[in-house]
gemmi code that builds the backbone of each chain (N, CA, C; Angstrom):
import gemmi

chains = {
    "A": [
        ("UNK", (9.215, 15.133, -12.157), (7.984, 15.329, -11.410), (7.435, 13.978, -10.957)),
        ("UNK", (6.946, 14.157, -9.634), (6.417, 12.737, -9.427), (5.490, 12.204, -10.286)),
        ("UNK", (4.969, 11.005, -10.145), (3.971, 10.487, -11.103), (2.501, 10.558, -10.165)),
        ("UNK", (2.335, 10.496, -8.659), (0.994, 11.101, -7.791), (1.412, 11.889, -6.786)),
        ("UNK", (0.483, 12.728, -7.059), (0.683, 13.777, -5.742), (-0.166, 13.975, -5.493)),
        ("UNK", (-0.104, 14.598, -4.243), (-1.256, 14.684, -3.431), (-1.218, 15.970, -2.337)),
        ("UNK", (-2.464, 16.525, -2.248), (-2.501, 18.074, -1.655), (-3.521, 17.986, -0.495)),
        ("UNK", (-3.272, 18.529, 0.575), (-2.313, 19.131, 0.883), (-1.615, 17.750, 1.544)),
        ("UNK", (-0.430, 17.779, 2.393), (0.409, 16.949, 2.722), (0.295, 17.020, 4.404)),
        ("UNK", (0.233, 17.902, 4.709), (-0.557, 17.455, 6.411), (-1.591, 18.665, 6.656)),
        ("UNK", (-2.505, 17.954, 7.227), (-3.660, 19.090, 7.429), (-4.087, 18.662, 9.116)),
        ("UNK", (-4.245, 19.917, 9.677), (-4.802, 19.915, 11.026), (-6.258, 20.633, 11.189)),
        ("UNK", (-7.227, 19.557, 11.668), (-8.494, 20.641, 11.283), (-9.179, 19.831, 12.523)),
        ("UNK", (-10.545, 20.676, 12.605), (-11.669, 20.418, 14.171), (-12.905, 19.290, 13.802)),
        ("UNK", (-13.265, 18.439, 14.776), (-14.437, 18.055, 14.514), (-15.536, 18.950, 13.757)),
        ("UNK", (-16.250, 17.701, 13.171), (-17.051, 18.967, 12.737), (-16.414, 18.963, 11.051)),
        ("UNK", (-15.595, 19.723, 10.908), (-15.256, 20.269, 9.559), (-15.533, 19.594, 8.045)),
        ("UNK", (-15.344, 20.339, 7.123), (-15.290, 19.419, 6.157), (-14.011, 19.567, 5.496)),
        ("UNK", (-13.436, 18.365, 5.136), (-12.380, 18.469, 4.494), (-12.088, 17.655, 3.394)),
        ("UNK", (-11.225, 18.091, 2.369), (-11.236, 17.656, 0.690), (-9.488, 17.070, 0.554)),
        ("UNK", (-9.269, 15.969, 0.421), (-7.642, 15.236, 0.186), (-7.847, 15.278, -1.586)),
        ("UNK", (-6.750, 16.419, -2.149), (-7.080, 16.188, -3.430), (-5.661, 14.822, -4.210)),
        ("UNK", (-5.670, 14.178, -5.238), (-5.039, 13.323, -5.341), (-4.881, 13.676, -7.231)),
        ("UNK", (-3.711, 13.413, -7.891), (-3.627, 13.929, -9.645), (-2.587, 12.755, -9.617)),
        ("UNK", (-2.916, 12.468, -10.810), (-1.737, 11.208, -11.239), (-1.564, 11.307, -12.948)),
        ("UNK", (0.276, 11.185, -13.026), (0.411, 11.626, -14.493), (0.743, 9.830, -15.300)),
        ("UNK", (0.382, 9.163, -14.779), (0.619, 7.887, -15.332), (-0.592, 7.478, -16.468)),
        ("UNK", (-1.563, 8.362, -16.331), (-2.574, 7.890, -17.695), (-3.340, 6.512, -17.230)),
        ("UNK", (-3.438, 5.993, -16.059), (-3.798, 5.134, -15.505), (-5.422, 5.617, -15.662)),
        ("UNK", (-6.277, 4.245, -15.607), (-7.903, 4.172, -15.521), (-8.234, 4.446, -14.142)),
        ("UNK", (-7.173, 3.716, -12.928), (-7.720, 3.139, -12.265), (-7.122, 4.245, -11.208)),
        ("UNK", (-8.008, 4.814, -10.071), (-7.232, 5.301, -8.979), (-8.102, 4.950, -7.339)),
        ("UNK", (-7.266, 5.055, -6.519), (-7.140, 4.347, -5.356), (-7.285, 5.264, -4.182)),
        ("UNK", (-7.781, 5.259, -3.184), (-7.261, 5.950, -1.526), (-7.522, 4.765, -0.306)),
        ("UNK", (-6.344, 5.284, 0.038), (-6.119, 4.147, 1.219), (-5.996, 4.655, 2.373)),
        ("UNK", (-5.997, 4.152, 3.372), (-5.839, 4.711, 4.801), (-5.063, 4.117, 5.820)),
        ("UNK", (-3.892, 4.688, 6.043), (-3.176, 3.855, 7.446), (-3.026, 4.071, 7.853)),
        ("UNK", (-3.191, 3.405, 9.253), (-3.025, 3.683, 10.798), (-2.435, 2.392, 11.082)),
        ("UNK", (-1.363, 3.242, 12.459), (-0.286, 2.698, 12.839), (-0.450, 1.025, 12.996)),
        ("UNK", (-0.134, 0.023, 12.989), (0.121, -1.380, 12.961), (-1.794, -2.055, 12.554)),
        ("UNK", (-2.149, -1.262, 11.796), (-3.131, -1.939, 10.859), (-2.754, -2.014, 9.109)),
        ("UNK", (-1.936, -1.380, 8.605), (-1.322, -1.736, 7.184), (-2.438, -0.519, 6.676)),
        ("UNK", (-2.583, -0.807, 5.329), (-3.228, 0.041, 4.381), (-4.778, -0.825, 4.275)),
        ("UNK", (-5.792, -0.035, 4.665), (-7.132, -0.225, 4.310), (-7.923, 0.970, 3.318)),
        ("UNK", (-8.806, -0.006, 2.000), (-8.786, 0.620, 1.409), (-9.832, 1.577, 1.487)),
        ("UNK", (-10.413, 2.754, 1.210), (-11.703, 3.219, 1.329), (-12.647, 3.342, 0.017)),
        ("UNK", (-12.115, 3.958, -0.776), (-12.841, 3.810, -2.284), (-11.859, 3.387, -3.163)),
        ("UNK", (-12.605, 3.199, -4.661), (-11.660, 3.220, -5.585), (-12.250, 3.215, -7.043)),
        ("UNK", (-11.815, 3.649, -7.891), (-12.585, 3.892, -9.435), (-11.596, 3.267, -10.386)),
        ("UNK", (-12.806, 3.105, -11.404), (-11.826, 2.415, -12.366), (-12.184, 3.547, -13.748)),
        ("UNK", (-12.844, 4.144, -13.765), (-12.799, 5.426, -14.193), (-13.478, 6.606, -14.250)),
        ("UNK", (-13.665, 7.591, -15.085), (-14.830, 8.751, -14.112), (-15.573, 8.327, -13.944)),
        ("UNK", (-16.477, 7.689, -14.540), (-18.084, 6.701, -14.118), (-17.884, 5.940, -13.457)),
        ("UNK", (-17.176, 5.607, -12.896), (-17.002, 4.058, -12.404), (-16.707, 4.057, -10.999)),
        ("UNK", (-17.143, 4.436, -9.743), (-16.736, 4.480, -8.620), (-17.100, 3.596, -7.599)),
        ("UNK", (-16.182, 2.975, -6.896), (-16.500, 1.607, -6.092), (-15.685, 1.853, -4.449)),
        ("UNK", (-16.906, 1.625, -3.604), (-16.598, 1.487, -2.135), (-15.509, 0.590, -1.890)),
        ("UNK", (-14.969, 0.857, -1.021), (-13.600, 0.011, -0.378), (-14.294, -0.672, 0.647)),
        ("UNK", (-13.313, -1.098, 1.678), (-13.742, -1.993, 2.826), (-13.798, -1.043, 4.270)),
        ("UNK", (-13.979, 0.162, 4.298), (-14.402, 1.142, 5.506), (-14.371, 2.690, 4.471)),
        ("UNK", (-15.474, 2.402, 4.021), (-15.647, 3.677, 3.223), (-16.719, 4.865, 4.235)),
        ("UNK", (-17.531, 4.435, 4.759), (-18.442, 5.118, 6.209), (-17.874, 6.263, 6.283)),
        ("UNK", (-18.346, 7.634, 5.817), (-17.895, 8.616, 6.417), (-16.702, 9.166, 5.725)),
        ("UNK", (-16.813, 8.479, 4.482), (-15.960, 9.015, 3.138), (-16.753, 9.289, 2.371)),
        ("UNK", (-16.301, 10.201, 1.322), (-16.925, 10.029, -0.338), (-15.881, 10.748, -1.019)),
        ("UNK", (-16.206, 10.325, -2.034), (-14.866, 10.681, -3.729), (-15.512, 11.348, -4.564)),
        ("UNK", (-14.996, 11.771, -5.676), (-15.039, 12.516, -6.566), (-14.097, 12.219, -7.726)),
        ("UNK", (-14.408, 11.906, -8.903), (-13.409, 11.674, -9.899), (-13.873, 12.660, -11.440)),
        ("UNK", (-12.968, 13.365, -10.648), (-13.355, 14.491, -11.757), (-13.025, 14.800, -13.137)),
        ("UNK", (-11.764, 13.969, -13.297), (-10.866, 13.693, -14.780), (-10.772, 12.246, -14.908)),
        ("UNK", (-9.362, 11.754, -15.257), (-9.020, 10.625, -15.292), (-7.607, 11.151, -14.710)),
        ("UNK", (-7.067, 11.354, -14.347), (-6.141, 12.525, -13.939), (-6.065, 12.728, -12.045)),
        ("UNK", (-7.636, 13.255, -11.904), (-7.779, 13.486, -10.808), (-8.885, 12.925, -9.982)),
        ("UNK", (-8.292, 12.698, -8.319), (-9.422, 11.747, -7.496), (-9.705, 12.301, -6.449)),
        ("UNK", (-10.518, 12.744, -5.911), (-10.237, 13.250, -4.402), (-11.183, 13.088, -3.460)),
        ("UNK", (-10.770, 12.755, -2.287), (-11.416, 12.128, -1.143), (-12.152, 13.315, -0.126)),
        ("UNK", (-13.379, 12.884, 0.006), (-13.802, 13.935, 1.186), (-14.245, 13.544, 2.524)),
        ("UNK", (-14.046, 14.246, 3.316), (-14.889, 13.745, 4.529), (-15.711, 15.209, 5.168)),
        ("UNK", (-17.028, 14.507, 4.866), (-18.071, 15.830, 5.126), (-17.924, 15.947, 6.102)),
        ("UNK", (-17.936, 15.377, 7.359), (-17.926, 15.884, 9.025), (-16.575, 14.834, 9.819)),
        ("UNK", (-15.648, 15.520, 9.563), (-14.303, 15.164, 10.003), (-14.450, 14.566, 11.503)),
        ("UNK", (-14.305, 13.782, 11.999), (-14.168, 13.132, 13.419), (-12.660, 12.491, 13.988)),
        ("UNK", (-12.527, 12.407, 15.516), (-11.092, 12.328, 15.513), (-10.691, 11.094, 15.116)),
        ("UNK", (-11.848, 9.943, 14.972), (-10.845, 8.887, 14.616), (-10.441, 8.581, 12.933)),
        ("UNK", (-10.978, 9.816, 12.164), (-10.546, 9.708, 11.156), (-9.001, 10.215, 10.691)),
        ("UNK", (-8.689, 10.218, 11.966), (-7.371, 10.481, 12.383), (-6.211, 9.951, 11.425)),
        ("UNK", (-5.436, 10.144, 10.759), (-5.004, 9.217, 10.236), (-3.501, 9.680, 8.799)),
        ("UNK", (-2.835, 8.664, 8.242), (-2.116, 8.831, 7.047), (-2.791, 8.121, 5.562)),
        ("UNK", (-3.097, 8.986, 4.868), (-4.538, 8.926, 4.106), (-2.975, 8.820, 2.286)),
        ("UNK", (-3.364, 7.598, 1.388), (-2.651, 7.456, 0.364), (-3.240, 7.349, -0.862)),
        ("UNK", (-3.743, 8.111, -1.834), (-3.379, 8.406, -3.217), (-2.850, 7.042, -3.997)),
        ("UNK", (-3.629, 5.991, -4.989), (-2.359, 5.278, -5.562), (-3.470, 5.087, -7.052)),
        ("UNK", (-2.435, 4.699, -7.976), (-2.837, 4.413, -9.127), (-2.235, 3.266, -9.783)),
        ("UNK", (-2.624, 1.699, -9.791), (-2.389, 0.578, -10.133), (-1.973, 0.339, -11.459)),
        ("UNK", (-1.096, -0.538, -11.963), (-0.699, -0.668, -13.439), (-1.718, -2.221, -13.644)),
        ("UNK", (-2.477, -2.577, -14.477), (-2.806, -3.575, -14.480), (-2.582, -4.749, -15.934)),
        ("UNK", (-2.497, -6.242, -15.349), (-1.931, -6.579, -16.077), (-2.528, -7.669, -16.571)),
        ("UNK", (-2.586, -8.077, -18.261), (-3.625, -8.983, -18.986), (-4.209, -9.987, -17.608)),
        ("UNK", (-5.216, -9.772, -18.446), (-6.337, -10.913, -17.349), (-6.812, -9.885, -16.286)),
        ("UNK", (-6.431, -9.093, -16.607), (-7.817, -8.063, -15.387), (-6.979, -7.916, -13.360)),
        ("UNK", (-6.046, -8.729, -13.353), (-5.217, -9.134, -12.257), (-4.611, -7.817, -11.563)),
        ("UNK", (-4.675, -6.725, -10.659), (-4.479, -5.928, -10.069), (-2.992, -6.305, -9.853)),
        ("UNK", (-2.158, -4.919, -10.193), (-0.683, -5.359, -10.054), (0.096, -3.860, -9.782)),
        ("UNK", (0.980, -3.521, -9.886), (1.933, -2.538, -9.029), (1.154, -1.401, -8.633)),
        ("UNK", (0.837, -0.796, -7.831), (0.398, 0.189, -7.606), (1.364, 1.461, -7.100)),
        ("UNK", (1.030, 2.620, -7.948), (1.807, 4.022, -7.599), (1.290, 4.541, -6.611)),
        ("UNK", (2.186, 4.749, -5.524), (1.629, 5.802, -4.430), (2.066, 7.239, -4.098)),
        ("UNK", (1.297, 7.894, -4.196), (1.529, 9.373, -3.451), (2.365, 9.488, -2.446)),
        ("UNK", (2.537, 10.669, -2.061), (3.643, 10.984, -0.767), (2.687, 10.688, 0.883)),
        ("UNK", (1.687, 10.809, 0.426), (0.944, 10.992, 1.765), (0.226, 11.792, 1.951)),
        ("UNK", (-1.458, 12.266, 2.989), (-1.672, 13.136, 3.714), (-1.872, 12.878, 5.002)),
        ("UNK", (-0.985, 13.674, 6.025), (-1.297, 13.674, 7.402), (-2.670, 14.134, 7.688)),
        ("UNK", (-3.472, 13.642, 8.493), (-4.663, 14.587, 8.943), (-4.702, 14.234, 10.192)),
        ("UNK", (-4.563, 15.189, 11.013), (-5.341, 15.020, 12.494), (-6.690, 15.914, 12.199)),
        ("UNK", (-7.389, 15.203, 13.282), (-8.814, 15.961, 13.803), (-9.077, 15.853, 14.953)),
        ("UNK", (-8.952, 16.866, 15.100), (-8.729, 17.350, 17.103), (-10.474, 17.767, 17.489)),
    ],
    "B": [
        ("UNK", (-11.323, -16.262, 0.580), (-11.093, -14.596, 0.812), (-9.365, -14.423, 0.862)),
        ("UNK", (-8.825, -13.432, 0.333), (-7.676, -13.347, 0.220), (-7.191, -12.842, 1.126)),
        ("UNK", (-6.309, -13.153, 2.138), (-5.601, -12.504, 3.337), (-4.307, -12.854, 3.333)),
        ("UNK", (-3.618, -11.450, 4.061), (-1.970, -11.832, 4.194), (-1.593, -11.537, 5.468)),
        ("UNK", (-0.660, -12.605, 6.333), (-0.274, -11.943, 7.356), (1.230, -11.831, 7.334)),
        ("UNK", (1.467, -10.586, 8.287), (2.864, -10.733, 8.499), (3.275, -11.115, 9.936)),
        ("UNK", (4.362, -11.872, 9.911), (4.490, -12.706, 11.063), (5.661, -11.103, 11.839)),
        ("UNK", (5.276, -10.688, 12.869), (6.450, -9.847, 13.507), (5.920, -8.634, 13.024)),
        ("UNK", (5.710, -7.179, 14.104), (5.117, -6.267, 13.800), (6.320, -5.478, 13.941)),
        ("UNK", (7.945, -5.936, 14.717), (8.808, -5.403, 14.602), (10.351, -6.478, 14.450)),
        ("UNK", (11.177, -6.029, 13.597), (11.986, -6.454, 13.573), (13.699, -5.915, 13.582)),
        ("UNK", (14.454, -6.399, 14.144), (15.826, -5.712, 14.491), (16.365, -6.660, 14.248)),
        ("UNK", (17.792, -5.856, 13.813), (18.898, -6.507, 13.115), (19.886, -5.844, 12.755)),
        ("UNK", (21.401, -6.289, 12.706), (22.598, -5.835, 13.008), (22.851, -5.612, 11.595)),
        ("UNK", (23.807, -4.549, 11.683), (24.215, -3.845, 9.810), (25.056, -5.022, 9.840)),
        ("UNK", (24.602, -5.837, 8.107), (25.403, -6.899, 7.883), (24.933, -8.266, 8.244)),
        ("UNK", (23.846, -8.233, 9.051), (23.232, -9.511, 9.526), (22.256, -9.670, 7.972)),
        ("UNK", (21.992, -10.981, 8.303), (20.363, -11.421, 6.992), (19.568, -10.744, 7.668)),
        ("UNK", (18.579, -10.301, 6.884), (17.127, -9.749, 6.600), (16.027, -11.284, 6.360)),
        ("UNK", (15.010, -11.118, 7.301), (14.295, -11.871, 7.232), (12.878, -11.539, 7.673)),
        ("UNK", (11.958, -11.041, 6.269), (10.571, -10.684, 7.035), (9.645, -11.848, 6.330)),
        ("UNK", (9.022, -12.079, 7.298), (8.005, -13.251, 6.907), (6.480, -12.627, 6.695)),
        ("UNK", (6.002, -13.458, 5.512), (4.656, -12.991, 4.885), (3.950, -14.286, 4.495)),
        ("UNK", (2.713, -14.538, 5.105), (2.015, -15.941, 4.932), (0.833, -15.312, 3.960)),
        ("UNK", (0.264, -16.226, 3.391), (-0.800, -15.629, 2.577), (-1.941, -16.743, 2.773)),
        ("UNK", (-3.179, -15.612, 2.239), (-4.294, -17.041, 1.713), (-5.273, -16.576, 0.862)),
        ("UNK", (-5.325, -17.697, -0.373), (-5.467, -17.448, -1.184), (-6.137, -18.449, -1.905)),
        ("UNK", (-7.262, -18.763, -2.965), (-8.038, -19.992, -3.402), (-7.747, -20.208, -4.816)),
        ("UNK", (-6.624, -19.185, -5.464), (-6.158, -19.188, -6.703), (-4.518, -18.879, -6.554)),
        ("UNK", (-3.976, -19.263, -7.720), (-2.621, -18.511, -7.556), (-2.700, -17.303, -7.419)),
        ("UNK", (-1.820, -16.971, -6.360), (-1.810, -15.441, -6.249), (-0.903, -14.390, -6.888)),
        ("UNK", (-1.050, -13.598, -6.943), (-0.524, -12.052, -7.537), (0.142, -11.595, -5.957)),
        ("UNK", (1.551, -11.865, -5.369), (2.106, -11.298, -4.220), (3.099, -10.043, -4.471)),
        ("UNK", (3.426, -8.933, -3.449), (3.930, -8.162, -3.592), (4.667, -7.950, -2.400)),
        ("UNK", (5.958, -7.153, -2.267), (6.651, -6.480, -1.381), (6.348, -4.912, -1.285)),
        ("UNK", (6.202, -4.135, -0.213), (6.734, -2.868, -0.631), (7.172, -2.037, 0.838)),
        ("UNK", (8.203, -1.242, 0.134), (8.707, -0.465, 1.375), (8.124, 0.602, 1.714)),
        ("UNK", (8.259, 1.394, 2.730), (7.763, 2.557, 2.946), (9.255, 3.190, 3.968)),
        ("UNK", (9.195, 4.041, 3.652), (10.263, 4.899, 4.451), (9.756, 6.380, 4.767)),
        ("UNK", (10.586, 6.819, 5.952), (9.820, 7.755, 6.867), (9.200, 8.602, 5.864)),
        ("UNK", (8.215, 9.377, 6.352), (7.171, 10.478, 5.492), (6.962, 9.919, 4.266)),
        ("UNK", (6.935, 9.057, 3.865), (7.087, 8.959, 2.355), (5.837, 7.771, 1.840)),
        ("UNK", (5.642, 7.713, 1.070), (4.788, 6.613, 0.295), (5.169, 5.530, 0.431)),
        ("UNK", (4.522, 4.208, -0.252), (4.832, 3.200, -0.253), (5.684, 2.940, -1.923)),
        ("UNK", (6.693, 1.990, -2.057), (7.468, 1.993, -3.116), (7.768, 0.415, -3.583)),
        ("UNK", (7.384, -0.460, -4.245), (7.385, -1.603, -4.461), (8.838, -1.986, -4.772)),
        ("UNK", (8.954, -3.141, -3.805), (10.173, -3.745, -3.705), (10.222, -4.801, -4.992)),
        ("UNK", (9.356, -5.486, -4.710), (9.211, -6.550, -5.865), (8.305, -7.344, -5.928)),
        ("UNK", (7.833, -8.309, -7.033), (6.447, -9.022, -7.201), (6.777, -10.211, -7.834)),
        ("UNK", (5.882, -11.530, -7.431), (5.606, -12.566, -7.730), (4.274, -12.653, -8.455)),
        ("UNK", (4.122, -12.891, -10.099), (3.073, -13.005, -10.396), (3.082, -14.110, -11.339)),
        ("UNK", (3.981, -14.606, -12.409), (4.190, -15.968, -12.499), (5.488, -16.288, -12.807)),
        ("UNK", (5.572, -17.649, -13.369), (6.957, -17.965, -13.623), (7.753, -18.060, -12.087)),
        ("UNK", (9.252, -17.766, -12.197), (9.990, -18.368, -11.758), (9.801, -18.110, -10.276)),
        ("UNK", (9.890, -18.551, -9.625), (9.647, -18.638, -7.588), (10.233, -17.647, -6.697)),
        ("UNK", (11.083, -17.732, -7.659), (12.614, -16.373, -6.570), (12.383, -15.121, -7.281)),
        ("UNK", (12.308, -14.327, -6.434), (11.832, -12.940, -7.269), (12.851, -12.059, -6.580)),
        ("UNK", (13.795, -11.570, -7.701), (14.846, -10.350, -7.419), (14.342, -8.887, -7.136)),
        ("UNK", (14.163, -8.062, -6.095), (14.098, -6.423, -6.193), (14.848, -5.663, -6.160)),
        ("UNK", (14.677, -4.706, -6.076), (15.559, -3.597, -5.918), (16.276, -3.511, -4.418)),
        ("UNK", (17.404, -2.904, -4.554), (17.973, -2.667, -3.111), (18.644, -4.104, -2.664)),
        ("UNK", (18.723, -4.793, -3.349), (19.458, -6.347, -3.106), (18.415, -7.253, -2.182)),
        ("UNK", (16.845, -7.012, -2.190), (16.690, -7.975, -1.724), (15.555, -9.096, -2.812)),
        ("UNK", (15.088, -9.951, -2.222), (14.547, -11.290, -2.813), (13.773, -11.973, -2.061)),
        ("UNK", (12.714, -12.519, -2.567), (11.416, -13.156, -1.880), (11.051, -14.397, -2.996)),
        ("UNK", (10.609, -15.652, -1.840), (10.798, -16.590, -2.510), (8.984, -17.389, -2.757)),
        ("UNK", (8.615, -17.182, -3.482), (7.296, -18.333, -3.801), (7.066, -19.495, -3.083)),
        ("UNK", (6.323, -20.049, -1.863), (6.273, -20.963, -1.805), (5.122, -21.322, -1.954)),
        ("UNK", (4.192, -22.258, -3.024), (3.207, -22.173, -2.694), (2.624, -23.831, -1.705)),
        ("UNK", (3.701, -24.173, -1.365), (2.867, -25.306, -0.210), (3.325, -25.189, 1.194)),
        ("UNK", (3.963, -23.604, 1.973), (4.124, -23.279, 2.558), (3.177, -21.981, 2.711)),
        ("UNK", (2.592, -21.685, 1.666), (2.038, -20.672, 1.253), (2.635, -19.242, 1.748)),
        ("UNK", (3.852, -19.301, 1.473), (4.613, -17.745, 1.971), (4.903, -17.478, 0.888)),
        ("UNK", (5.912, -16.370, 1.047), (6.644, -15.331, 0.708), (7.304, -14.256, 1.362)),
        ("UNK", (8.377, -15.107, 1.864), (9.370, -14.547, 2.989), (10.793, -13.491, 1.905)),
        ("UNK", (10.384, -11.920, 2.377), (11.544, -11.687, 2.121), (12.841, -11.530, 2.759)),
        ("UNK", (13.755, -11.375, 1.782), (15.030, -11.261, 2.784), (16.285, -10.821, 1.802)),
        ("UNK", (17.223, -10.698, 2.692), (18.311, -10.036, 2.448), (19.583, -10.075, 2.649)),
        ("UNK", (20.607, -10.730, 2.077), (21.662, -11.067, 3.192), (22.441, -10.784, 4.016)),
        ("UNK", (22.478, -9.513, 3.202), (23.259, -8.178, 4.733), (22.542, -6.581, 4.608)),
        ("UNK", (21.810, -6.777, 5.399), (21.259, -5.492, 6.362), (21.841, -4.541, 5.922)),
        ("UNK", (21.887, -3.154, 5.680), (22.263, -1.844, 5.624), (21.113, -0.923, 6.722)),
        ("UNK", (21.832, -0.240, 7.304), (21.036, 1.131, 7.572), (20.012, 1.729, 7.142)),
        ("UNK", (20.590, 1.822, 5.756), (19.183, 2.435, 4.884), (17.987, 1.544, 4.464)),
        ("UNK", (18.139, 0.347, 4.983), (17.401, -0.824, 5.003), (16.076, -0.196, 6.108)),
        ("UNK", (16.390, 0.502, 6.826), (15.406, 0.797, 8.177), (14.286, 1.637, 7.515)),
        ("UNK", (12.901, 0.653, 7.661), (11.485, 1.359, 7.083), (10.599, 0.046, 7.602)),
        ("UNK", (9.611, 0.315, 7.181), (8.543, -0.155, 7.035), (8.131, -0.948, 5.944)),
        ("UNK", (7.861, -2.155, 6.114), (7.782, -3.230, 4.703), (6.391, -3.876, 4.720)),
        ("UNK", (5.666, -4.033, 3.767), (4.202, -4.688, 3.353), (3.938, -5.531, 2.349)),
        ("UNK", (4.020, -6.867, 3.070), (3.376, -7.396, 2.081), (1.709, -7.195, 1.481)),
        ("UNK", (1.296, -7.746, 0.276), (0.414, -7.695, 0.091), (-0.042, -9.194, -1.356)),
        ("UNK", (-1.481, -8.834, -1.489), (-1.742, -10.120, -2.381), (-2.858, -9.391, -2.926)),
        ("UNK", (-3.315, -9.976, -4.499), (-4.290, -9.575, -5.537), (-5.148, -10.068, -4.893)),
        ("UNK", (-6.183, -9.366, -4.542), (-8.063, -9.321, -4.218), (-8.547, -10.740, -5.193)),
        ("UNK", (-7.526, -11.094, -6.046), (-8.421, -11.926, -7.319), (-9.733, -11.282, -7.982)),
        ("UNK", (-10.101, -10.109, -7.382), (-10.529, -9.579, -8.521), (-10.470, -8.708, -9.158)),
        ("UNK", (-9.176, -8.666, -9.773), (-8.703, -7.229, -9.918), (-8.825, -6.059, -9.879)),
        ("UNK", (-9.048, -6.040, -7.986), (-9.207, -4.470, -8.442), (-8.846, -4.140, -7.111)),
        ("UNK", (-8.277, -4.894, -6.224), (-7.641, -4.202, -5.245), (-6.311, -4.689, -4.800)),
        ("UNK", (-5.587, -4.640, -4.002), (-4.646, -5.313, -3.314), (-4.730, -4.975, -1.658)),
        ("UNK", (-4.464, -6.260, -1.018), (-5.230, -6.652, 0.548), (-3.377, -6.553, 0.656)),
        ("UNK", (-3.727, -5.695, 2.215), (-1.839, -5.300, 2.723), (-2.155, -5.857, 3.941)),
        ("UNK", (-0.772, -6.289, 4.257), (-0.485, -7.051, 5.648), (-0.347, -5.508, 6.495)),
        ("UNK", (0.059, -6.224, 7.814), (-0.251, -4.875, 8.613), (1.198, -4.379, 8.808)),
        ("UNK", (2.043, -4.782, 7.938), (3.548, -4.147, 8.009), (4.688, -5.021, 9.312)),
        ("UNK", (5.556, -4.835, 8.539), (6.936, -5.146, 9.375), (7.642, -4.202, 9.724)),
        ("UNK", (8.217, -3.609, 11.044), (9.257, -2.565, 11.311), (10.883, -3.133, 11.111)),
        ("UNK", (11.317, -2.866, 10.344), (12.636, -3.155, 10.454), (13.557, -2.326, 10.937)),
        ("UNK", (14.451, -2.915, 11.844), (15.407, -1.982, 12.768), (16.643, -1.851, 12.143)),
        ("UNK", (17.917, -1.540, 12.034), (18.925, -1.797, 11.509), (19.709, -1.057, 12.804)),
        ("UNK", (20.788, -1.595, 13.412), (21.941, -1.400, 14.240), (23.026, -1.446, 13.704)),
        ("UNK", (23.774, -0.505, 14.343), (25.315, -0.383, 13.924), (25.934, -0.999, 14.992)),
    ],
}
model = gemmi.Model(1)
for chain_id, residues in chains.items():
    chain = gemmi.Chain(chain_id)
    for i, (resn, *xyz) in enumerate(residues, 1):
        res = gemmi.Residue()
        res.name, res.seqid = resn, gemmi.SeqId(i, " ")
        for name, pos in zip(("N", "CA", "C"), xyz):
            atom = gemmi.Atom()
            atom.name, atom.element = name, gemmi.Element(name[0])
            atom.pos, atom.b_iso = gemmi.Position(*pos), 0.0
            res.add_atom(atom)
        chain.add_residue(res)
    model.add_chain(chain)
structure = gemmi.Structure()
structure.add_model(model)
structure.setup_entities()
């Protein structure tokens, strides 16, 4: 079984909508991640927690919000879906290593989302 | 502020030729650098990491990225190309404060027969 997955895996939905990227990770990790990429900008991050209490904005979080409902599970929402949230949306959960130093991170398969 | 660029948003190359993707960094501490691939539909999958010790860092899939820190790169590469070599590659570098990692905007690698 993988170690993150992520539901659903492509979603097509309308302005307007609301929609929920759910994300589960079996690595026992504190820390979990969502990222966002679009084509020849790399991975930008949007939120990220370091555990259920602990939830921290990324660097274009606007028009996101999370939920960390276990330690287990993370999931990303976007209350009023718009098209440029257009995008390949990633799930990851970091191994970290003495000294606090951010180091391998596990990634999910992906979610496609258009918003038409 | 920690930033990485990658030099070349696409790259091509003959099955059997070297592999050569270039990754500059910047950084006000030693850095925490990383490789990782991505291949079609799929996630990202770490090739390999520089975090201390020795300069040359071995990954998976036969390739290797080298520490420089007064060039301030970390160019990977490969000496002969395969097919299945063809994805998408990212560097990246530790936030220094542990808690994120900053990604370059990717390399396309081509592979020809």
């Amino acid at each position: 079984d993988a170690d993150v997955t992520q539901t659903p895996r492509n979603r097509i939905t309308k302005t307007g909508k609301r929609i929920m990227l759910e994300c589960s990770q079996t690595k026992g990790h504190d820390r979990m991640y969502w990222y966002r990429q679009d084509p020849g900008l790399g991975l930008q991050l949007i939120y990220y927690s370091f555990d259920v209490k602990d939830i921290n904005k990324g660097e274009i979080s606007d028009g996101y919000s999370v939920s960390r409902q276990a330690q287990a599970k993370f999931s990303l929402s976007l209350e009023s879906a718009i098209p440029n949230q257009t995008a390949l949306y990633f799930c990851a959960t970091p191994a970290r290593v003495a000294g606090g130093m951010a180091d391998t991170q596990y990634f999910g398969p992906g979610t496609r989302l258009t918003v038409l | 502020a920690q930033s990485v660029t990658q030099l070349g948003s696409h790259v091509s190359v003959s099955e059997g030729a070297l592999v050569l993707l270039r990754c500059n960094y910047s950084s006000s501490v030693p850095p925490y650098l990383f490789w990782y691939v991505q291949y079609p539909n799929q996630g990202l999958q770490l090739l390999l990491k520089y975090t201390t010790g020795a300069t040359l860092v071995k990954g998976i899939n036969g390739f290797e990225a080298e520490f420089k820190k007064s060039e301030t790169s970390f160019h990977l590469t490969k000496p002969s190309a395969h097919m299945s070599d063809a994805a998408e590659y990212f560097c990246a570098v530790d936030n220094q404060a542990g808690t994120a990692l900053i990604f370059g905007k990717g390399t396309t690698l081509s592979v020809s027969s």
